[in-house]
C-alpha positions as CSV (number, residue, x, y, z in Angstrom):
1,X,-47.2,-18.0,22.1
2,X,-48.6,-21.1,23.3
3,X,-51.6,-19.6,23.9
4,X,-52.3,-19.6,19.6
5,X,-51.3,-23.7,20.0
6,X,-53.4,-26.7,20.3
7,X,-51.9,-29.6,22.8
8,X,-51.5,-33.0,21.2
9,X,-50.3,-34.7,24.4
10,X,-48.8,-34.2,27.6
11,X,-46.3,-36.5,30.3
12,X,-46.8,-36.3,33.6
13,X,-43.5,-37.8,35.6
14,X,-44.9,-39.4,39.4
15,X,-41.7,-39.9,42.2
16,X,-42.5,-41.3,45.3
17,X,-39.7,-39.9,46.9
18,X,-41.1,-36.1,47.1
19,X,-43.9,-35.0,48.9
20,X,-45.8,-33.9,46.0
21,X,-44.6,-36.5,43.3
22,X,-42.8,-33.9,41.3
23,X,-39.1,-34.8,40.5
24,X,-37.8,-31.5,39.1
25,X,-33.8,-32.9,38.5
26,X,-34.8,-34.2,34.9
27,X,-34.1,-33.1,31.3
28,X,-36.6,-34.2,28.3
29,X,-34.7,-33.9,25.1
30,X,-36.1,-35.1,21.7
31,X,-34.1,-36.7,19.4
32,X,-32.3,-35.4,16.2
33,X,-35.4,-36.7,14.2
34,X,-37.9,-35.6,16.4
35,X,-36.5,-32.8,17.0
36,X,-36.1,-31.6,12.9
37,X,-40.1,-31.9,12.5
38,X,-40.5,-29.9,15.6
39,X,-38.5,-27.2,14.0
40,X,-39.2,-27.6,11.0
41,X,-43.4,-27.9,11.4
42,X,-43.3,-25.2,14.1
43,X,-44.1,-27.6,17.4
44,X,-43.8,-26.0,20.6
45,X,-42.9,-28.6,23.8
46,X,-43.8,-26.3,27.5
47,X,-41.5,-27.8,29.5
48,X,-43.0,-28.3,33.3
49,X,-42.0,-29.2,36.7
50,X,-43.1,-32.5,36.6
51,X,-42.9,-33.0,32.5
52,X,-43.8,-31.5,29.6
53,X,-46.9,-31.1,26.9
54,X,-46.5,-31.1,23.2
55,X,-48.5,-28.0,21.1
56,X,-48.9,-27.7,17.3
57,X,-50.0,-24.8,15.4
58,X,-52.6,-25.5,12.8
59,X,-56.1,-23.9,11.7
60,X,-56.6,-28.1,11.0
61,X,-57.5,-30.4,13.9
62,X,-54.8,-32.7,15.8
63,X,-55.7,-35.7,13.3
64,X,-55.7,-33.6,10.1
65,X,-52.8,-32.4,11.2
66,X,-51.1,-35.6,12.6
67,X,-51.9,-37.7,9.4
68,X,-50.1,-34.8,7.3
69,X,-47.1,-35.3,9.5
70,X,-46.9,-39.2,8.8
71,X,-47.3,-38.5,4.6
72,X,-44.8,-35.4,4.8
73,X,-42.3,-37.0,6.6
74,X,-42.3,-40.6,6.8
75,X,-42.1,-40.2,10.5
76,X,-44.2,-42.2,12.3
77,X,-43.0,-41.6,15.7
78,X,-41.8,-38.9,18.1
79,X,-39.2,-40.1,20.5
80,X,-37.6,-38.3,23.9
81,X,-34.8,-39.0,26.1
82,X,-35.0,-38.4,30.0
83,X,-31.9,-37.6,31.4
84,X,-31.1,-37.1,35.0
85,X,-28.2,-36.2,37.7
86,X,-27.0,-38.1,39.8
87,X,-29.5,-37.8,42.9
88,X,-32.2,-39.0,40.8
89,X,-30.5,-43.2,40.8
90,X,-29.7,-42.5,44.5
91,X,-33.0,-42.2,45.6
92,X,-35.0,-44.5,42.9
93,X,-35.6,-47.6,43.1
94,X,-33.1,-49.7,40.3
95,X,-33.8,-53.3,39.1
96,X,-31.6,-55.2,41.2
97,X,-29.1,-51.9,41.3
98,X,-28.5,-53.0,37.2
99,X,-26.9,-50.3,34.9
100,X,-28.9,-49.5,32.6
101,X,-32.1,-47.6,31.3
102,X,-35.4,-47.8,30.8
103,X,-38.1,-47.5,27.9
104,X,-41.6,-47.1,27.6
105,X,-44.4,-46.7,24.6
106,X,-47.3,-45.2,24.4
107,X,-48.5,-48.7,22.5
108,X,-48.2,-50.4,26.6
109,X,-50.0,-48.2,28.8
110,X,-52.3,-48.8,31.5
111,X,-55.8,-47.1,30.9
112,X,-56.8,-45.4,33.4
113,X,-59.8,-42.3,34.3
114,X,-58.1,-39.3,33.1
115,X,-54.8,-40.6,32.4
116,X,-52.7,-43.5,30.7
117,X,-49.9,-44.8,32.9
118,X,-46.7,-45.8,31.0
119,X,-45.7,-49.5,31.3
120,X,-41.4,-49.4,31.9
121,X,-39.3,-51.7,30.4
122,X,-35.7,-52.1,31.8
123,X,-33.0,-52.1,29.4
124,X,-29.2,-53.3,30.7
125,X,-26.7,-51.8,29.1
126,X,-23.0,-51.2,30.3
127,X,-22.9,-47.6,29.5
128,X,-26.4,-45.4,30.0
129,X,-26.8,-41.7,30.1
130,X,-30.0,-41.8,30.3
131,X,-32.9,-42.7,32.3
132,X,-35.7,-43.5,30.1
133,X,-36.4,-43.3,26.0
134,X,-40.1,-42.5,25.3
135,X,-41.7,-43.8,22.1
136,X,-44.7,-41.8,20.8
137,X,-46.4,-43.4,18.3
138,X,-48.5,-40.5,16.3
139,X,-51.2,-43.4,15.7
140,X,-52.2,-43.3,19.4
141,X,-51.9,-39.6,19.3
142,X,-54.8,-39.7,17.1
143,X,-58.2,-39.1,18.3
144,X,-57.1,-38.5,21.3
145,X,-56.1,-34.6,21.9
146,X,-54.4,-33.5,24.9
147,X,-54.3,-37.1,25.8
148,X,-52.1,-37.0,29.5
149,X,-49.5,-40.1,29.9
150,X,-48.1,-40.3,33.4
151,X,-44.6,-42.4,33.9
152,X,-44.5,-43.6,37.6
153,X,-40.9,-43.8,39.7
154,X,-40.7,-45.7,42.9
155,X,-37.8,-44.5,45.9
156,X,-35.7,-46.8,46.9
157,X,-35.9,-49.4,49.2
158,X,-33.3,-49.6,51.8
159,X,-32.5,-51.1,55.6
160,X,-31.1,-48.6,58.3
161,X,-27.8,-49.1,60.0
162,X,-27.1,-47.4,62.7
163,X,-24.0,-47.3,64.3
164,X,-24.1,-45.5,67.7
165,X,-20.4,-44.5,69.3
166,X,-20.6,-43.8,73.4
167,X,-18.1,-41.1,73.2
168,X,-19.7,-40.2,76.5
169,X,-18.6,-43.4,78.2
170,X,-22.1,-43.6,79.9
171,X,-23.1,-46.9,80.8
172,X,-26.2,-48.1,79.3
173,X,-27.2,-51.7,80.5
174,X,-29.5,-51.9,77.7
175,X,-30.0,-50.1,74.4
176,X,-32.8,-50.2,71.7
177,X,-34.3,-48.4,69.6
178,X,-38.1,-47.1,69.2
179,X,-40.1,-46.8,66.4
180,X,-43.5,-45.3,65.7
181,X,-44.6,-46.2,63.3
182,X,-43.0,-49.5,64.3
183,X,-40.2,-50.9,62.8
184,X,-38.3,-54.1,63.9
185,X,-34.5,-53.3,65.1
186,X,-32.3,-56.2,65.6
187,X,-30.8,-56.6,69.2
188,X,-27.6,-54.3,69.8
189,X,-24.4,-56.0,68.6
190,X,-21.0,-54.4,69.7
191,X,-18.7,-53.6,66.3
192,X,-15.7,-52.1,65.9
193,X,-15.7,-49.4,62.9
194,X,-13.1,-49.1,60.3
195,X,-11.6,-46.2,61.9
196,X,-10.9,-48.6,64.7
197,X,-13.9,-46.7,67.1
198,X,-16.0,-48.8,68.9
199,X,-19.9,-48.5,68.3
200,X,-23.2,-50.4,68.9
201,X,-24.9,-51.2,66.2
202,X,-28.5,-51.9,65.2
203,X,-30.3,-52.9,61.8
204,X,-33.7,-52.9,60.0
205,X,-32.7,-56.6,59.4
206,X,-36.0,-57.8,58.0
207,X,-37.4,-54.7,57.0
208,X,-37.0,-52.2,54.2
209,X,-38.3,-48.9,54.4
210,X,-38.7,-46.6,51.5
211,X,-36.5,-43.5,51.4
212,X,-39.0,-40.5,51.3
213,X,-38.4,-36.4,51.1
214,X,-40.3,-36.1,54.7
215,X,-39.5,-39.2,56.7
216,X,-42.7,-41.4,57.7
217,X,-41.8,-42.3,60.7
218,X,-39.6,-41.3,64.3
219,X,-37.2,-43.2,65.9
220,X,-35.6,-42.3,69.2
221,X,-32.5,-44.5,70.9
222,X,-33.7,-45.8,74.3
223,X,-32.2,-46.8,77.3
224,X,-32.9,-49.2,80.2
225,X,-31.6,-49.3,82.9
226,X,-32.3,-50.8,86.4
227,X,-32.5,-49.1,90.0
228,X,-33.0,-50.9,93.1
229,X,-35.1,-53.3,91.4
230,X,-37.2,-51.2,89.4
231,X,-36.7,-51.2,85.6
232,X,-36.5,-47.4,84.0
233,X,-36.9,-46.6,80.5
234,X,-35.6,-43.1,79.3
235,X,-34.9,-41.5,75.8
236,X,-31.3,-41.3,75.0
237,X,-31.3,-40.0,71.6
238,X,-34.6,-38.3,70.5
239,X,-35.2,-37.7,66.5
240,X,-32.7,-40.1,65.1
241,X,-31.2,-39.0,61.6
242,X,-33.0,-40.1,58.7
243,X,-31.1,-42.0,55.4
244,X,-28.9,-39.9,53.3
245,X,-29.7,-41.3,49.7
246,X,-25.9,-41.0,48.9
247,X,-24.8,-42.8,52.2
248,X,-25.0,-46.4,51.8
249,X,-23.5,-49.7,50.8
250,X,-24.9,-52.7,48.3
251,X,-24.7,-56.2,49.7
252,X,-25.8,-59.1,47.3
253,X,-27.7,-61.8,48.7
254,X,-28.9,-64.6,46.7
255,X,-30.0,-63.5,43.3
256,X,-30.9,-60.1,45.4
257,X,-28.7,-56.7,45.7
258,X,-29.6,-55.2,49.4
259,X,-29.3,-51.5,49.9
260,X,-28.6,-50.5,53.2
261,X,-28.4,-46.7,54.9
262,X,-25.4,-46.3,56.9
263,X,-25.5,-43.2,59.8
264,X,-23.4,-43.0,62.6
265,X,-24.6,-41.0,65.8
266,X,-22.6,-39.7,68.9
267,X,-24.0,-40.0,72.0
């Protein structure tokens, strides 16, 4: 049980996506050498929602313990693989939308209070199944029991399209869209959609938000119009739909890839 164990470390995995920070869609898998001392030295690894600790069984201490490992088996480090499905690229945040992976050492961390936050390195590659390898090098294991390392994912940044089609065929003399907190919406521009519907369109232009579990922030379609002189505002659309991670398009600009959210509302 791991009750009768004694934890040598533990990683914490941060998303800013969720609510909480706790990205449950990922796998931790050691590899085949890791994963033969494990076995054969009777290591347990308590897999949790957001990561996993490492536990040893051993009347000796972690260090005693630890050194004996390193003389025993040559091994010198233990190494995982984070693997994840296919929601977990859509809604993080990708250097430059590169394929690829990254790593990260517990030799490059950032010290912190309690924890040590693990410093990412990208890796392209053309092929990658995973999303991160995970070096831990048993000399920064020692002296440090239960030590916690924390690996920190951002969500992605994208623009907002929206693409509004009139199917009512109410006249609107002007459209816009309102934002709290605010967020700057180009003016409405009349396009034609590739199913050969017309729509009004407005974007983020300027401004990226970041795709979150909960949206931050409301946005309502407006309308005003004018009546005997007097200018009325009223709320078209109330409680516009928020970005679906796996509705969007990439445009490159520069030496920058844009992301933007596409959603398409009848009104």
């Amino acid at each position: 049980m791991i009750s009768d164990y004694k934890k040598i470390f533990q990683l914490k995995v941060n998303h800013s996506y969720y609510e909480d920070g706790v990205c449950k869609e990922l796998s931790y898998i050691p590899s085949d050498d890791t994963k033969e001392v494990f076995s054969r030295y009777q290591f347990k690894t308590k897999i949790n929602n957001d990561g996993f600790s490492l536990f040893f069984s051993s009347k000796n201490n972690s260090n005693t313990f630890l050194n004996y490992i390193i003389k025993a088996t040559g091994i010198k480090e233990f190494e995982f693989t984070i693997a994840a499905d296919e929601n977990f690229y859509q809604i993080t945040q990708w250097p430059n939308s590169k394929i690829g992976y990254f790593s990260a050492t517990t030799s490059s961390v950032i010290k912190g209070a309690e924890n040590y936050d693990l410093i990412k390195t990208f890796n392209e590659v053309a092929d990658s199944k995973k999303v991160v390898k995970i070096t831990f090098n048993i000399e920064d294991l020692l002296n440090n029991s239960g030590k916690s390392y924390v690996l920190n994912f951002t969500a992605k940044k994208t623009q907002l399209s929206y693409a509004f089609i009139n199917q009512s065929n109410q006249f609107y003399k002007k459209l816009y869209i309102q934002s709290v907190p605010e967020i700057k919406f180009s003016d409405a521009n009349n396009i034609i959609l590739e199913n050969g519907q017309d729509a009004i369109s407005f974007l983020s232009e300027n401004t990226e938000i970041q795709l979150s579990e909960r949206p931050k922030y409301q946005l309502n379609l407006c309308a005003e119009n004018e009546k005997l002189g007097t200018k009325r505002n009223k709320v078209i659309y109330r409680g516009l739909p928020h970005p679906n991670p796996s509705v969007y398009q990439i445009l490159k600009q520069e030496n920058k890839n844009i992301i933007r959210s596409l959603m398409y509302v009848y009104i």
